[in-house]
MIKOLMAR-504739 format. One record per residue (C-alpha): chain; residue in three letters; x, y, z; residue number from 1. Coordinates in nm, 3 decimals. Layout:
N
['A'; 'ALA'; [X; Y; Z]; NUM],
...
END
This chain:
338
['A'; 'UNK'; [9.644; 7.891; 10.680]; 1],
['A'; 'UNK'; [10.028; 7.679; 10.711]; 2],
['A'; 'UNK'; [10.064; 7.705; 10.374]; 3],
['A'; 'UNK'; [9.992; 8.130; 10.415]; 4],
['A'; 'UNK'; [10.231; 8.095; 10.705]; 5],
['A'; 'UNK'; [10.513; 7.917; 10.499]; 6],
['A'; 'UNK'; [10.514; 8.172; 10.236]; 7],
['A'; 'UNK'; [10.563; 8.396; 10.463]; 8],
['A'; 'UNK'; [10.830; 8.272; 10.637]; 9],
['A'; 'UNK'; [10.981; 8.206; 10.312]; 10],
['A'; 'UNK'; [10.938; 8.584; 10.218]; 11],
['A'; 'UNK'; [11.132; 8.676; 10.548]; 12],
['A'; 'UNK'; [11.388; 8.428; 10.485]; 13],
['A'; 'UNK'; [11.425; 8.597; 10.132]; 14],
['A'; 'UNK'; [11.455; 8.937; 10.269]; 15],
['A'; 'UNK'; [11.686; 8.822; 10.525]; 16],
['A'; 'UNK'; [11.939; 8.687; 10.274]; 17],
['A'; 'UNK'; [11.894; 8.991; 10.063]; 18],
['A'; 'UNK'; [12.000; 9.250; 10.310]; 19],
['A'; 'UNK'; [12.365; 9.337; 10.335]; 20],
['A'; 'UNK'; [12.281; 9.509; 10.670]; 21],
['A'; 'UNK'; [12.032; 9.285; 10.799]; 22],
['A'; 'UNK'; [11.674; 9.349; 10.977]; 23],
['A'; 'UNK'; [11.580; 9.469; 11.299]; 24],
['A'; 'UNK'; [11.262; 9.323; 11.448]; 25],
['A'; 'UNK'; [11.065; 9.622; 11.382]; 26],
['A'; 'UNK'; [11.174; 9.609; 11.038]; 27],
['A'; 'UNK'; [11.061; 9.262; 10.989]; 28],
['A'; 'UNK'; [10.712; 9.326; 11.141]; 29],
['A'; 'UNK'; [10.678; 9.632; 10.941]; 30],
['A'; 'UNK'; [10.792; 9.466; 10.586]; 31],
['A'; 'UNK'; [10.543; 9.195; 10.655]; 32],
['A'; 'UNK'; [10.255; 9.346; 10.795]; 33],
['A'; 'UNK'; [10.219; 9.138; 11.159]; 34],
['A'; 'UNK'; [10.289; 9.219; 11.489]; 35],
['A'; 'UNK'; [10.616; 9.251; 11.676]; 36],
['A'; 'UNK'; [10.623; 8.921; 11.868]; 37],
['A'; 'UNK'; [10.503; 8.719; 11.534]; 38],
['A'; 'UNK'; [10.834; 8.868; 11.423]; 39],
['A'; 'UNK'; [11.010; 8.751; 11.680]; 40],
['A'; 'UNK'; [10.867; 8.427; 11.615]; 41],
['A'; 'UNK'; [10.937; 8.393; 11.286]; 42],
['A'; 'UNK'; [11.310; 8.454; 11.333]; 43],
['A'; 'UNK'; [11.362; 8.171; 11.606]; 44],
['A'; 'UNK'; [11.180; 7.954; 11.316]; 45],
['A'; 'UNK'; [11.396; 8.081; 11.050]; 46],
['A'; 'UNK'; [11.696; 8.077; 11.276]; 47],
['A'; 'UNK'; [11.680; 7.675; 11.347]; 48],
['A'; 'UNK'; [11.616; 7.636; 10.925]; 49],
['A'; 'UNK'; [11.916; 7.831; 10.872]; 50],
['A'; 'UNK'; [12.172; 7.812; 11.124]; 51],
['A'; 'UNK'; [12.414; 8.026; 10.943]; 52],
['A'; 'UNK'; [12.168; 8.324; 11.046]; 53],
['A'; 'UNK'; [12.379; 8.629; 11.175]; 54],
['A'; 'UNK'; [12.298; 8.888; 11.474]; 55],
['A'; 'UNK'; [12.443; 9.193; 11.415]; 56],
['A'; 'UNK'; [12.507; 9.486; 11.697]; 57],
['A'; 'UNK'; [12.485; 9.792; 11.609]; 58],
['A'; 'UNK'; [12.479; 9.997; 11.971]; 59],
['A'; 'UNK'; [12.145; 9.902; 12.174]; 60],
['A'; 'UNK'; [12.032; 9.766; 11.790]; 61],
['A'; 'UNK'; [12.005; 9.429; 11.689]; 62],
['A'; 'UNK'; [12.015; 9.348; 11.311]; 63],
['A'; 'UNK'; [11.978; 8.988; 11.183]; 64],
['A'; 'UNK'; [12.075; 8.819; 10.844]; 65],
['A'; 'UNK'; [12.126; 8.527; 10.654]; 66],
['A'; 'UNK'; [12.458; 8.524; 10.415]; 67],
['A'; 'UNK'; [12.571; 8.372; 10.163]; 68],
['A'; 'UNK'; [12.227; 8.372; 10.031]; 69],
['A'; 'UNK'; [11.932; 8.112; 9.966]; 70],
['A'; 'UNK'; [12.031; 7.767; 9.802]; 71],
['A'; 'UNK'; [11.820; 7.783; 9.407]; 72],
['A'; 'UNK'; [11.545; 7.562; 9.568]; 73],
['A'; 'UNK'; [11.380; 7.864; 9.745]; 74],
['A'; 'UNK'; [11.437; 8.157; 9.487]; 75],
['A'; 'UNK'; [11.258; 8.019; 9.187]; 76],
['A'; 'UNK'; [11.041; 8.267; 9.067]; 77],
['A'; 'UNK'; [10.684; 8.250; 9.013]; 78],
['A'; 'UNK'; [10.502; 8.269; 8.683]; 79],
['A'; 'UNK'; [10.354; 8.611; 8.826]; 80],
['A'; 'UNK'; [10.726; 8.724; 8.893]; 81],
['A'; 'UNK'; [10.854; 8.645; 8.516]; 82],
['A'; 'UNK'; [10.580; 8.783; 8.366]; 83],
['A'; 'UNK'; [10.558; 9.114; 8.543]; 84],
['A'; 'UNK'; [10.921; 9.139; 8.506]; 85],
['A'; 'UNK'; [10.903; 9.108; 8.122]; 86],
['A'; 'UNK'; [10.649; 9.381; 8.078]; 87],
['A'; 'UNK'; [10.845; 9.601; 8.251]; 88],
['A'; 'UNK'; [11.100; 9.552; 8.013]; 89],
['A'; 'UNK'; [10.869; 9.632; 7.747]; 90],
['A'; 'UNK'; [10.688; 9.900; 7.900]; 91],
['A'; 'UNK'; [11.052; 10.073; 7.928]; 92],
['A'; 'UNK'; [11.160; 10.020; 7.556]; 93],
['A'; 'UNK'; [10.801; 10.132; 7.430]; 94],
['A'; 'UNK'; [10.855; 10.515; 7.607]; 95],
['A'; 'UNK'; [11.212; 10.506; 7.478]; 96],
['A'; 'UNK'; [11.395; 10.369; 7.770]; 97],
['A'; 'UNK'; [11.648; 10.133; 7.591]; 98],
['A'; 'UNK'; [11.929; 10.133; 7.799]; 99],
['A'; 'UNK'; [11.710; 10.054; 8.114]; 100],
['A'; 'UNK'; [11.510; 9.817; 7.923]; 101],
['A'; 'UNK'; [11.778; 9.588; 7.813]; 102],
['A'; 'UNK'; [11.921; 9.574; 8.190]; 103],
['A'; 'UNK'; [11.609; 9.413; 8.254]; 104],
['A'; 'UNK'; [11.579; 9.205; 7.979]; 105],
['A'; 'UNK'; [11.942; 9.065; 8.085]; 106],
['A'; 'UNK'; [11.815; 8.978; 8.436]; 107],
['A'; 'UNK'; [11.529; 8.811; 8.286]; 108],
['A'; 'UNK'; [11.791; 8.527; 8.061]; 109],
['A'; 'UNK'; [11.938; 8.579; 8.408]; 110],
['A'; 'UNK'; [11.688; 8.443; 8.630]; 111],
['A'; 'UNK'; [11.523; 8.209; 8.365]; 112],
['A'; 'UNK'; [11.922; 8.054; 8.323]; 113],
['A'; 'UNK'; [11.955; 8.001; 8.657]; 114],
['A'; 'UNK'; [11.626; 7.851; 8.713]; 115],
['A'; 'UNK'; [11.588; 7.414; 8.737]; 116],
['A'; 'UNK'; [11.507; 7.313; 8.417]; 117],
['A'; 'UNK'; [11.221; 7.074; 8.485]; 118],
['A'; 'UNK'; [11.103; 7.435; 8.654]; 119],
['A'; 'UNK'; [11.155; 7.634; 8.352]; 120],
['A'; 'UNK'; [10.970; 7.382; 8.108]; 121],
['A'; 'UNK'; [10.632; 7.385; 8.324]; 122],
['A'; 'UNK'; [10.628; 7.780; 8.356]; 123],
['A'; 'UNK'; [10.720; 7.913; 8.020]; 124],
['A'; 'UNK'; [10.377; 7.787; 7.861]; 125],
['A'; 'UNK'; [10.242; 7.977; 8.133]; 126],
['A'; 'UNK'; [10.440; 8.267; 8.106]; 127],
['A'; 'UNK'; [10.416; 8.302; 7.729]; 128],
['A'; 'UNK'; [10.004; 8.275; 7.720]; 129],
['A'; 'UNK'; [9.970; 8.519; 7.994]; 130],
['A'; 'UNK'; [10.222; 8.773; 7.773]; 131],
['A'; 'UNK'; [9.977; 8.725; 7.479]; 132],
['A'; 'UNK'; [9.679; 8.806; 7.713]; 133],
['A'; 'UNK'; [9.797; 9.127; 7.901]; 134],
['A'; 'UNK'; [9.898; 9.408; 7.726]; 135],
['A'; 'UNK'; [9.991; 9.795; 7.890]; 136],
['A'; 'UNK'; [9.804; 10.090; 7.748]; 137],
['A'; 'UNK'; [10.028; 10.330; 7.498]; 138],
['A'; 'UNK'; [10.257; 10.575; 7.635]; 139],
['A'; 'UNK'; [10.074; 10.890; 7.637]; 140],
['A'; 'UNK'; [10.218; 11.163; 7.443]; 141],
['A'; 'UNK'; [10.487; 11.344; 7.564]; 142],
['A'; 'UNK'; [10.873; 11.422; 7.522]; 143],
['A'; 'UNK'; [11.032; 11.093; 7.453]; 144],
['A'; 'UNK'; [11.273; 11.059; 7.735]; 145],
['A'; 'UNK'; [11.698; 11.092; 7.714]; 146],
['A'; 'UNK'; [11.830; 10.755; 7.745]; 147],
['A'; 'UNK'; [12.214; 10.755; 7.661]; 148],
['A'; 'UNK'; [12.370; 10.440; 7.827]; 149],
['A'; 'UNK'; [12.724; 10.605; 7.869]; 150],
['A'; 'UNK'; [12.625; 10.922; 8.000]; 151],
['A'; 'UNK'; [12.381; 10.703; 8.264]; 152],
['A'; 'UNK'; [12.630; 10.458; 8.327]; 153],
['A'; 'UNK'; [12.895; 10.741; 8.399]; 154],
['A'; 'UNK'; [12.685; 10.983; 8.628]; 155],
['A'; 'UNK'; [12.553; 10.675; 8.818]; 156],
['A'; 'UNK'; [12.985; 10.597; 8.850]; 157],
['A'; 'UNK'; [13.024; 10.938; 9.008]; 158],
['A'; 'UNK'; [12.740; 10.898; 9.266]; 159],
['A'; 'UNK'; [12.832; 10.584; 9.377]; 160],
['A'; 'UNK'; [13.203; 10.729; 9.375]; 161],
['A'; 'UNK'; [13.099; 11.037; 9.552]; 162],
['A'; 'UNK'; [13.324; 11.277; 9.293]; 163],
['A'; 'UNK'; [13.189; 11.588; 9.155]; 164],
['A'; 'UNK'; [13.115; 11.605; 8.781]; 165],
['A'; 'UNK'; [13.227; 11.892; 8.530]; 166],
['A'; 'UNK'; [13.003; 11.943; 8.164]; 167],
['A'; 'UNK'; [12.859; 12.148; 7.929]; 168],
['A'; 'UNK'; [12.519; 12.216; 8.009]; 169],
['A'; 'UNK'; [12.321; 12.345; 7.682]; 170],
['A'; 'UNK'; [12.036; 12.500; 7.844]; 171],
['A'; 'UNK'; [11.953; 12.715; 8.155]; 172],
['A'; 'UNK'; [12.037; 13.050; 8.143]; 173],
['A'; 'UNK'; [12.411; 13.018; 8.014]; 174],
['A'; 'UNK'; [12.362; 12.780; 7.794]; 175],
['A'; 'UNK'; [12.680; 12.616; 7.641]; 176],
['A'; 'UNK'; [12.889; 12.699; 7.981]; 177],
['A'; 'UNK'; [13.097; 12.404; 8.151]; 178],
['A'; 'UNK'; [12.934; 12.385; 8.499]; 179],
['A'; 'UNK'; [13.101; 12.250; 8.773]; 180],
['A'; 'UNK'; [12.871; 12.003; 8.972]; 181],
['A'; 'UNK'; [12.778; 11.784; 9.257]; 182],
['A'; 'UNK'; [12.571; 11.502; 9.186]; 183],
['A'; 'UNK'; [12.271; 11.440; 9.451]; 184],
['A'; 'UNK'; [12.059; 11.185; 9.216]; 185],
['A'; 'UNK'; [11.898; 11.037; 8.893]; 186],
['A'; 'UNK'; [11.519; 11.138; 8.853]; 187],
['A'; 'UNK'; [11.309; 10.946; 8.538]; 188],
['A'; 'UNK'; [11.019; 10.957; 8.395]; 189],
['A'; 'UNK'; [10.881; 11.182; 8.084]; 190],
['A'; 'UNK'; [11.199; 11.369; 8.090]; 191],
['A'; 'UNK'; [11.521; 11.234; 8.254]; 192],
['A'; 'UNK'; [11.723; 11.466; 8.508]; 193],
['A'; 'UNK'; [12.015; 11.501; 8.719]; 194],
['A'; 'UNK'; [11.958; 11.621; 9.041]; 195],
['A'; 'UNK'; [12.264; 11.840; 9.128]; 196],
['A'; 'UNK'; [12.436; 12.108; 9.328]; 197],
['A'; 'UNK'; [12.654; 12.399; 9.245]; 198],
['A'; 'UNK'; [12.969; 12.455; 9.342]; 199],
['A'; 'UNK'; [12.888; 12.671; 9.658]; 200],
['A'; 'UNK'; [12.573; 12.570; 9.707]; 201],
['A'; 'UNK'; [12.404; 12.294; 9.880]; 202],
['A'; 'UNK'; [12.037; 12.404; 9.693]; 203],
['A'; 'UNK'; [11.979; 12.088; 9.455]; 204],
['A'; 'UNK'; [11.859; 12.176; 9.100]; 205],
['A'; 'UNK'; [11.765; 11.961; 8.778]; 206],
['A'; 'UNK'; [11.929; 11.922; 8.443]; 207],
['A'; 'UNK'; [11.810; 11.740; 8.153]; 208],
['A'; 'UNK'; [12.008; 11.512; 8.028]; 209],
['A'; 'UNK'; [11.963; 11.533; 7.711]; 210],
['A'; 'UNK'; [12.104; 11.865; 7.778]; 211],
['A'; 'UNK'; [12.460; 11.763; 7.921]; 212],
['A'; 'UNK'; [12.745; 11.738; 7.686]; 213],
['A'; 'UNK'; [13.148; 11.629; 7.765]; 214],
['A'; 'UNK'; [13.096; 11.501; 8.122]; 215],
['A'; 'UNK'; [13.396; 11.423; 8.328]; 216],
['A'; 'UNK'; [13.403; 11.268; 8.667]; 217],
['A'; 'UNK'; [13.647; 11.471; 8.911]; 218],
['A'; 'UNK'; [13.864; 11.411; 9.165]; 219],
['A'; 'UNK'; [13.699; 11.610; 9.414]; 220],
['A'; 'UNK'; [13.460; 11.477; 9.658]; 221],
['A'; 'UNK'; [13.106; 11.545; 9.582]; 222],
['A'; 'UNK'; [12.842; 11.416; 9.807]; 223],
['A'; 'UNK'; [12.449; 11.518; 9.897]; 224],
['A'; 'UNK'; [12.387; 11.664; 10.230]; 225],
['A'; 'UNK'; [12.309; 11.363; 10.448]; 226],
['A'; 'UNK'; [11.936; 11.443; 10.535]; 227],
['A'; 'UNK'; [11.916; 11.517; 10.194]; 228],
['A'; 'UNK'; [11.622; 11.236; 10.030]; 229],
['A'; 'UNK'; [11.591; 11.220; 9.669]; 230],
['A'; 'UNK'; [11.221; 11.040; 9.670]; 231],
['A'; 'UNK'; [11.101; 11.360; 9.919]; 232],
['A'; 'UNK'; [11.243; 11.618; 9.665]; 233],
['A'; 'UNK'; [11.105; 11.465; 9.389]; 234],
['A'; 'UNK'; [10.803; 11.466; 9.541]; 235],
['A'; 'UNK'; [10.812; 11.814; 9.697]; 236],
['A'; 'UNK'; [10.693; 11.904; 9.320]; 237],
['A'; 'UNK'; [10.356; 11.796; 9.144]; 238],
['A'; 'UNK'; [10.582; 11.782; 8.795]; 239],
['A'; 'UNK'; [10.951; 11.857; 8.786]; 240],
['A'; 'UNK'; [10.960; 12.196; 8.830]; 241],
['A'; 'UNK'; [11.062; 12.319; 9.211]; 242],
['A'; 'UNK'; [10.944; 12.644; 9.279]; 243],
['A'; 'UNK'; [10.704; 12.751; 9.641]; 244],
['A'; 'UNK'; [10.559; 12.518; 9.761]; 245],
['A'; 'UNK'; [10.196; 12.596; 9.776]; 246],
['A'; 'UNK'; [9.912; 12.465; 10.050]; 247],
['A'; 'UNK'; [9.673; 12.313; 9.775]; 248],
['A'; 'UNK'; [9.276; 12.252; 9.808]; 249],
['A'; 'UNK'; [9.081; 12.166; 9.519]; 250],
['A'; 'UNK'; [8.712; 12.037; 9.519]; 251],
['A'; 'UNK'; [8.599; 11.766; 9.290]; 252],
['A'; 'UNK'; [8.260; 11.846; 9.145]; 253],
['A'; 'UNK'; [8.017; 11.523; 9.244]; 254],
['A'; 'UNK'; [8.044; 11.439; 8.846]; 255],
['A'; 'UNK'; [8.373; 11.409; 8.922]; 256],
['A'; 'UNK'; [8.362; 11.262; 9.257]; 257],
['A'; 'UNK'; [8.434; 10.858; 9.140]; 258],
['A'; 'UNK'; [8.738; 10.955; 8.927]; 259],
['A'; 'UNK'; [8.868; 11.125; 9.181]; 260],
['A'; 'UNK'; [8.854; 10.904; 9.471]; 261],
['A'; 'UNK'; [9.084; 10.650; 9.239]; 262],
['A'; 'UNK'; [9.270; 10.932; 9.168]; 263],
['A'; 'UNK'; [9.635; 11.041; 9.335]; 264],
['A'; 'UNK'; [9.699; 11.411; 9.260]; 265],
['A'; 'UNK'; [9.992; 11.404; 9.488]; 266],
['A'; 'UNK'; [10.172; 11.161; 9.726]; 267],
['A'; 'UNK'; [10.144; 11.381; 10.033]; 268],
['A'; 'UNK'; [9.676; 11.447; 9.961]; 269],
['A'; 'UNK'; [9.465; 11.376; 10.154]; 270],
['A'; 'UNK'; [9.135; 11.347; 10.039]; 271],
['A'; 'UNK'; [8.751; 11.412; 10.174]; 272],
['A'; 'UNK'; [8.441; 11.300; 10.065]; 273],
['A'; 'UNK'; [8.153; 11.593; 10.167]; 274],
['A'; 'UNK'; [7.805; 11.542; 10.234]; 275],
['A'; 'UNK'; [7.679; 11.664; 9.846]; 276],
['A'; 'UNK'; [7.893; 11.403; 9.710]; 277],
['A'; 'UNK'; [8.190; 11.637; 9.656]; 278],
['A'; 'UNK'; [8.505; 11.541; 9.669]; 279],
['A'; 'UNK'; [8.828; 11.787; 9.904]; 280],
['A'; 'UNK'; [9.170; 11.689; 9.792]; 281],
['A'; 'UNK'; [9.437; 11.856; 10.004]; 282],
['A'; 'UNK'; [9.806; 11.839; 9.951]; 283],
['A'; 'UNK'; [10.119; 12.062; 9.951]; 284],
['A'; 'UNK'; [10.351; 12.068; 9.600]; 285],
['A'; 'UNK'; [10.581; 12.326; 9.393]; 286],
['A'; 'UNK'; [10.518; 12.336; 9.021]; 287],
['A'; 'UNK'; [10.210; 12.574; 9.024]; 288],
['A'; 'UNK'; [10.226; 12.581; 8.668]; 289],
['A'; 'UNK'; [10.217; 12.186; 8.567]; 290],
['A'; 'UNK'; [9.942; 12.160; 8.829]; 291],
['A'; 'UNK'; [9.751; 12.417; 8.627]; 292],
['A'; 'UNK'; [9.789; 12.237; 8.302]; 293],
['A'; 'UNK'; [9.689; 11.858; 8.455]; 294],
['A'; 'UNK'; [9.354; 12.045; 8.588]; 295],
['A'; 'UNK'; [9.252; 12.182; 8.276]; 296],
['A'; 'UNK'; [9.215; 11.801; 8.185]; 297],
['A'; 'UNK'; [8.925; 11.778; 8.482]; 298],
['A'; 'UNK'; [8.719; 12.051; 8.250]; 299],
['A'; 'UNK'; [8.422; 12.211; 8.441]; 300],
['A'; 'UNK'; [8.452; 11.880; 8.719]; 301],
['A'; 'UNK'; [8.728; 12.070; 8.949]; 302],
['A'; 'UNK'; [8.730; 12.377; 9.124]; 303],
['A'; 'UNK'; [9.042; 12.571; 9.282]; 304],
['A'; 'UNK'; [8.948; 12.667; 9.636]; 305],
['A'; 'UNK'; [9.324; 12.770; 9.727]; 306],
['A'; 'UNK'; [9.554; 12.932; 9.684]; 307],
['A'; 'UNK'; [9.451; 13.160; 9.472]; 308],
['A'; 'UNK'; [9.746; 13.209; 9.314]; 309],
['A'; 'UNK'; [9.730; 12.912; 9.129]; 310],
['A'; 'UNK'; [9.357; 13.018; 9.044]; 311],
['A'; 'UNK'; [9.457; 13.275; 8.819]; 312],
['A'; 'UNK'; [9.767; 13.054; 8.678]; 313],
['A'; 'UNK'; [9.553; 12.835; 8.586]; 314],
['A'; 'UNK'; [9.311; 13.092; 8.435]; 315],
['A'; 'UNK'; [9.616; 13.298; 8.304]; 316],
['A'; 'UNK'; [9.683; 12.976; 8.117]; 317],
['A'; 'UNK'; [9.351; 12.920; 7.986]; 318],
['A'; 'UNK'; [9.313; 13.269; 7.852]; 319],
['A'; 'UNK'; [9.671; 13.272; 7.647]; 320],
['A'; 'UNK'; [9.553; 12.913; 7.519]; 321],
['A'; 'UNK'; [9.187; 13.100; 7.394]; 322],
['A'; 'UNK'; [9.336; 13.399; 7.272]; 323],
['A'; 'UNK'; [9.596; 13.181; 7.019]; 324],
['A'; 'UNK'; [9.339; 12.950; 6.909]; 325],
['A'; 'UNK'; [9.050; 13.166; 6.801]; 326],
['A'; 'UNK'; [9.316; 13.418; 6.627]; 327],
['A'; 'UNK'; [9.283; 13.413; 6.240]; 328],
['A'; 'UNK'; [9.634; 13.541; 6.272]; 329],
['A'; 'UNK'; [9.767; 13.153; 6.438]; 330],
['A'; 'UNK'; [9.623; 12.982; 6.089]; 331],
['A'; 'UNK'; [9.937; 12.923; 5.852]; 332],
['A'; 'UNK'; [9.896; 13.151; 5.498]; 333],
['A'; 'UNK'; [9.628; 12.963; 5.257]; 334],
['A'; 'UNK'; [9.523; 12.716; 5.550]; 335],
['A'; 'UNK'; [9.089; 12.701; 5.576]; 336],
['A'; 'UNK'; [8.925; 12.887; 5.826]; 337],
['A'; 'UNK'; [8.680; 12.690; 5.996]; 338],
END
């Protein structure tokens, strides 16, 4: 039980002294998972270890940090840490992430440099045995995601910078025209975007990137709305279309009922088991049409209860796919018919 207690104390202490703005009490309890007094505990112990602890005002809110950082002795990493940190690298480079994968590559010879070298010789066995051993499963097919390292590096230059950006855009409905933009955000994943705004318009919209040619970082301010919060957008949508969003309610066969209990359909479901061992997954989402594709996976296992709009996309889909597939017509000239 001390020992649980140091670590985390030393996690506090680490969060502390990574925090430009420091911690409120709340904060603390909440990053940690204890109550509000424990917090407050915690601090007073942290605040006789390190002295040089700060209490920041901010109105009728108090903040508190630790700069200047933490001395080496209590930042080593653990042999979990470097490991996990390394397969992230890889896992980025194997779905065609370069540029992101050799930023963390560098902080790995980063952290392992700075590291004690009697430290370093006891963990790398460790680490290196434990890389053989784990593995991550192979990207699944897909588009192999945009990674260009200048045109990353110089949209992540204009957000930070809060200018507007001008460049071609090669696809949309005008494709070839130089848009005029303001930059709300980076979204990756199968496909890489920029979140951004017209000029006029506060509506965000995204833009492949591997779709954006000659960009150029203005002079003129360009900033999201405040409230505006890129992880809520992103998730407003069950792919990376936006369109309506749509009340959703689908019911997992009980075939289905243990893959869909593990299963997250959505950030925002919630999900019900009923008494025949069904399964009710609720959520609300844009991209009608993505959703439709993803449940063709679940076969005869899921049924649509609403809306029913996405009922007959997803049977709309099905029918196109059916009518293709058993047309003689699809089969390329001399090709066997089955």
């Amino acid at each position: 039980m001390r020992h649980e207690k140091a670590t985390l104390l030393l996690d506090l202490a680490r969060r502390l002294a990574a925090s430009a703005e420091g911690l409120t009490l709340d904060e603390m309890a909440a990053a940690l998972g204890v109550g509000r007094r424990t917090a407050e505990r915690m601090r007073d112990a942290l605040w006789a270890l390190f002295p040089q602890m700060e209490e920041l005002t901010e109105g009728s809110v108090k903040r508190f940090r630790i700069p200047g950082g933490l001395d080496g002795l209590y930042q080593s990493p653990t042999t979990e840490e470097l490991l996990e940190l390394g397969k992230a690298a890889g896992q980025l480079r194997a779905s065609g992430a370069e540029p992101r994968a050799r930023a963390l590559e560098s902080l790995e010879r980063k952290v392992r440099a700075a590291m004690r070298g009697a430290a370093l010789r006891r963990m790398a066995p460790d680490v290196d045995a434990m890389a053989r051993a784990e593995t991550h499963i192979a990207v699944h097919a897909g588009p192999r995601p945009y990674e260009d390292e200048a045109l990353i590096g110089a949209l992540r230059q204009a957000l930070m910078a809060m200018r507007q950006v001008s460049f071609i855009y090669r696809g949309g409905s005008r494709p070839g025209e130089r848009r005029t933009m303001t930059p709300y955000g980076l979204m990756f994943g199968r496909a890489n975007y920029l979140v951004a705004a017209a000029q006029g318009s506060a509506e965000p919209r995204n833009l492949r990137l591997d779709r954006i040619a000659g960009l150029q970082m203005l002079d003129a301010f360009g900033a999201p709305p405040a409230d505006f919060d890129l992880d809520a957008y992103a998730n407003r949508s069950f792919g990376i279309y936006q369109d309506e969003v749509i009340e959703v309610v689908l019911r997992i066969l009980p075939k289905g009922a243990a893959d869909a209990l593990a299963w997250r359909f959505h950030p925002t479901q919630t999900v019900e088991q009923a008494d025949d061992g069904s399964v009710l997954v609720r959520f609300s989402a844009s991209g009608a049409l993505e959703l439709a594709w993803h449940l063709f996976t679940w076969g005869d296992e899921v049924q649509v209860l609403a809306p029913a709009s996405l009922r007959h996309t997803l049977i709309g889909e099905l029918e196109i796919a059916l009518a293709h597939h058993r047309s003689t017509e699809a089969l390329p000239s001399g090709a066997p018919e089955a």
